[in-house]
C-alpha positions in Angstrom: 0.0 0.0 0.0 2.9 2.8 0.4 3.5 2.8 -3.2 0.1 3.8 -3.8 -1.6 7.2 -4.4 -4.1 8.6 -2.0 -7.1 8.0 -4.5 -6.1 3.8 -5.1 -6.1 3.6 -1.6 -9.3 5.5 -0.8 -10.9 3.8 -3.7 -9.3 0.1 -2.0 -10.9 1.2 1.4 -14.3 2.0 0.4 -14.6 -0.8 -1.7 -13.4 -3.2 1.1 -15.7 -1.4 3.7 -18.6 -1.8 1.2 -18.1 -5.5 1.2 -17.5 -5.8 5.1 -20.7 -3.8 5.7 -23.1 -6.0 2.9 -22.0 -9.0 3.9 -23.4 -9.8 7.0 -27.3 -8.3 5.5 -27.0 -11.6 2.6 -27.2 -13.7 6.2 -29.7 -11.4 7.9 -32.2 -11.8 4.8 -31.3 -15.4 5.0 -32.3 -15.7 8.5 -35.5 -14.0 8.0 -36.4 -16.0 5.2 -36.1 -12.9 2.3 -34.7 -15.3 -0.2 -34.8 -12.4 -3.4 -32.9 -9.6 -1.5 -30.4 -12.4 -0.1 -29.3 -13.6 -2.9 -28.7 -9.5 -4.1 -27.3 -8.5 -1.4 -24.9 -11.6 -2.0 -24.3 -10.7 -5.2 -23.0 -6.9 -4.8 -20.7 -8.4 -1.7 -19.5 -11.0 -4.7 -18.8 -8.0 -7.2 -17.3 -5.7 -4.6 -14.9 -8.0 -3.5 -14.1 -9.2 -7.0 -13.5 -5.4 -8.1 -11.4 -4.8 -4.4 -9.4 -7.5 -5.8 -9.0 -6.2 -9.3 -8.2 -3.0 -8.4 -5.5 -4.2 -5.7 -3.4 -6.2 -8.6 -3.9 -3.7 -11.6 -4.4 -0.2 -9.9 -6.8 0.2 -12.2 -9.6 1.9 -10.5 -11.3 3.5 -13.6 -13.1 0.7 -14.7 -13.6 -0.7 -10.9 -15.7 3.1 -10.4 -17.9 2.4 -13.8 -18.2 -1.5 -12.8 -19.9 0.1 -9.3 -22.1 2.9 -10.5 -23.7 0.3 -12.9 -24.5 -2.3 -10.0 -25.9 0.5 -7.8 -28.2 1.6 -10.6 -29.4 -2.1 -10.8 -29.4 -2.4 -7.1 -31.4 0.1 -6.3 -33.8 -0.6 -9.3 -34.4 -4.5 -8.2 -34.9 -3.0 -4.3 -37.7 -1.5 -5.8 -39.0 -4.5 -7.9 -38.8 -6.6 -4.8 -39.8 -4.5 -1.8 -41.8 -1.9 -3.1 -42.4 1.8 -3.6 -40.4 2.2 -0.1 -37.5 1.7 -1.9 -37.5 4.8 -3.9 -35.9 6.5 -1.4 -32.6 5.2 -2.2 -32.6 6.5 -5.8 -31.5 9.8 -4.5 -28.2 8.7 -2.8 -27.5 6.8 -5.7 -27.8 9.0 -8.0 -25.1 11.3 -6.2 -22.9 8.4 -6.0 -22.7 7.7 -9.5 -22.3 11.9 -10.2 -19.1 10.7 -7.4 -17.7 7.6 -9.1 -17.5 8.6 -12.8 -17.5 11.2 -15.1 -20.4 13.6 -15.1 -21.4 13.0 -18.8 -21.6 9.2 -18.8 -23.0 9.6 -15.1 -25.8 12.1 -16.6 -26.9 9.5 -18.8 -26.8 6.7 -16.4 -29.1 8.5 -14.1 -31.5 9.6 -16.6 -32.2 5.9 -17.8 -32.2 4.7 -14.4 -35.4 7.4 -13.4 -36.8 6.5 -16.6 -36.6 3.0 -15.9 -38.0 3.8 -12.3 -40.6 5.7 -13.4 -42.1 3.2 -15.8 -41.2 0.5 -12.9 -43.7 2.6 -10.3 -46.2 4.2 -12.6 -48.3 1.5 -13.1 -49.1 1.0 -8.8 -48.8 5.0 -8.3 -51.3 7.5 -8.4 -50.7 10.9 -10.6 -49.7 13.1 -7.3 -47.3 10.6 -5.8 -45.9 10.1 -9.1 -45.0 13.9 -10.3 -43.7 14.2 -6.7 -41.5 11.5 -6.9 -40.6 12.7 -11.3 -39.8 16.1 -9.6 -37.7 14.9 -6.6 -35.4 12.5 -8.2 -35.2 15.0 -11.1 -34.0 18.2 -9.2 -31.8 15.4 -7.5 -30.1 14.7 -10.6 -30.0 18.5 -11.3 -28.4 19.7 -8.3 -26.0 16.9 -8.3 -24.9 17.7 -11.9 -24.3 21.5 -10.9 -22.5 20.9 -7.6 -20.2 18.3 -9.5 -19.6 20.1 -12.7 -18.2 23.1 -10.3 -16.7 21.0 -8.0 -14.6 19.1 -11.1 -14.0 22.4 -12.2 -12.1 23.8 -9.5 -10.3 20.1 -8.8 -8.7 20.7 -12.1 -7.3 24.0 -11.7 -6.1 22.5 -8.5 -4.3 20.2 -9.8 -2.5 22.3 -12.2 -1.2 24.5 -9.4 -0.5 22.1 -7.6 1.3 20.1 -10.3 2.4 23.1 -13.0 5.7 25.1 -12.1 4.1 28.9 -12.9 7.2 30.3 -14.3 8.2 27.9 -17.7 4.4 26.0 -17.6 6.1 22.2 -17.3 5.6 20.1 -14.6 7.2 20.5 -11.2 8.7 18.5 -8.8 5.3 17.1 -7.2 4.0 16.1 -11.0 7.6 14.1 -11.6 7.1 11.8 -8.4 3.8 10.9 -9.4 4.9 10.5 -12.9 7.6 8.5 -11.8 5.5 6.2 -9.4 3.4 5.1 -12.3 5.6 3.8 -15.0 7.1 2.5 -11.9 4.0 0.6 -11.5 4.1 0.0 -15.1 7.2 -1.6 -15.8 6.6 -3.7 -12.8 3.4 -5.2 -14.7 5.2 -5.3 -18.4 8.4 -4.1 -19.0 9.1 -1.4 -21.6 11.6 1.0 -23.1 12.0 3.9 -20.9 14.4 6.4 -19.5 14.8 9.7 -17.6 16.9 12.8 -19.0 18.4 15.2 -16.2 19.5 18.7 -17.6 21.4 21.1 -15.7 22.0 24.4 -17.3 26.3 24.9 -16.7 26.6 28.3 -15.8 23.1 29.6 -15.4 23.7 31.3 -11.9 26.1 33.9 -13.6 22.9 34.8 -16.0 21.2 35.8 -13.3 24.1 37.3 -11.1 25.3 39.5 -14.9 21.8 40.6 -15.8 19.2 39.9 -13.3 16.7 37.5 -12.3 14.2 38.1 -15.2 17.2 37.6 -17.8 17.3 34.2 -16.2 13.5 33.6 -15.9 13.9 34.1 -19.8 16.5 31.5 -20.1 14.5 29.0 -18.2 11.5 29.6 -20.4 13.4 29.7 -24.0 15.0 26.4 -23.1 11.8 24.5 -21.5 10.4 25.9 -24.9 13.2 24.4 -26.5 12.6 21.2 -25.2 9.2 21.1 -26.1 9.4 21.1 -29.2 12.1 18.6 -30.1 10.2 16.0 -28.2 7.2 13.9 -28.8 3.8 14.2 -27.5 4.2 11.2 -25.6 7.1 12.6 -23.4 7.0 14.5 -20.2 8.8 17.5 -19.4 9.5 18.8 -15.7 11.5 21.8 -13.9 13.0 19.5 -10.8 15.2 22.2 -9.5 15.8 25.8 -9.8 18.1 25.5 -12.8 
């Protein structure tokens, strides 16, 4: 786990707590004689630890976070076939959680086809009120959810380049070259390819900036990363480790 990044492991823990907390409910139904929900409950705890698995040997967690939102969708959609219109109520958390796991155009279309298939589930046993109250709930659900995650992945990304971008010559910085280098890392420990790092130090660069200044040097810094650039492919990396 200490070669990981913080989202493998996150995405490792609430997969495995998932599991640990289902689990026991296949039994429970068991006990109580609710064969139907049993046997699903079983099956998400099957799937959850399979994809806790998958996602432990490949650090892939991509697919694992598409894999899930699916099964809640048909989760919550086969709560409702078997226990009724009491179920509905978990259609709203789910359709955050998928907005959570994946991105927020396949997610939009996921939770429009899963009210749609809800609604033509329920309208058959629900009167005209209950059913424009529950259209309109689930809807502004899906609404706000779309709106708080489209500004909340919005401002991650401009995050992440400050936090990964070196502000002066627009390459990546220091940060963005560890991370870089813990995934082909990872990569060449799965299937080994052709690879190498290149380490440039500029000779003489601190008597640019001690002769004509620090923006003369700034300049130098930028005209070479530009340099760089250009004469490699779009398939190479580029990053300012040090000051020079």
């Amino acid at each position: 786990m200490k070669n990981r990044d913080i989202q493998e492991r996150v995405w490792l823990l609430i997969s495995l707590i998932a599991f640990i907390c289902i689990l026991p409910f296949t039994f429970i139904r068991l006990y109580y004689g609710d064969l139907a929900i049993a046997l699903l409950d079983g099956l998400i705890s099957a799937i959850l630890l399979m994809i806790f698995t998958y996602t432990y040997r490949t650090r892939k967690i991509e697919f694992a976070k598409n894999i899930i939102a699916i099964l809640l969708s048909i989760a919550a959609l086969m709560s409702i076939v078997l226990k009724g219109h009491a179920q509905i109520l978990w259609i709203h958390p789910t359709i955050i959680a998928i907005y959570y796991l994946i991105p927020i155009k396949l997610a939009s279309i996921i939770n429009i086809i899963l009210i749609t298939i809800m609604i033509i589930i329920v309208s058959p046993l629900t009167d005209l009120v209950d059913l424009i109250t529950i259209i309109a709930t689930t809807t502004l659900t899906t609404c706000l959810s779309f709106l708080m995650f489209h500004s909340y992945n919005k401002k991650q990304q401009e995050l992440i380049l400050l936090a990964t971008l070196d502000p002066l010559t627009n390459t990546g910085n220091r940060r963005s070259l560890n991370s870089r280098s813990l995934k082909v890392i990872a990569s060449q420990n799965r299937q080994q390819n052709p690879s190498c790092l290149i380490l440039i130090d500029l000779d003489g660069f601190k008597a640019i900036n001690d002769e004509h200044g620090h923006t003369a040097g700034d300049e130098t810094l930028i005209t070479v990363c530009k340099l760089i650039d250009e004469h490699t492919r779009v398939l190479d990396s580029l990053y300012r480790y040090g000051g020079d």
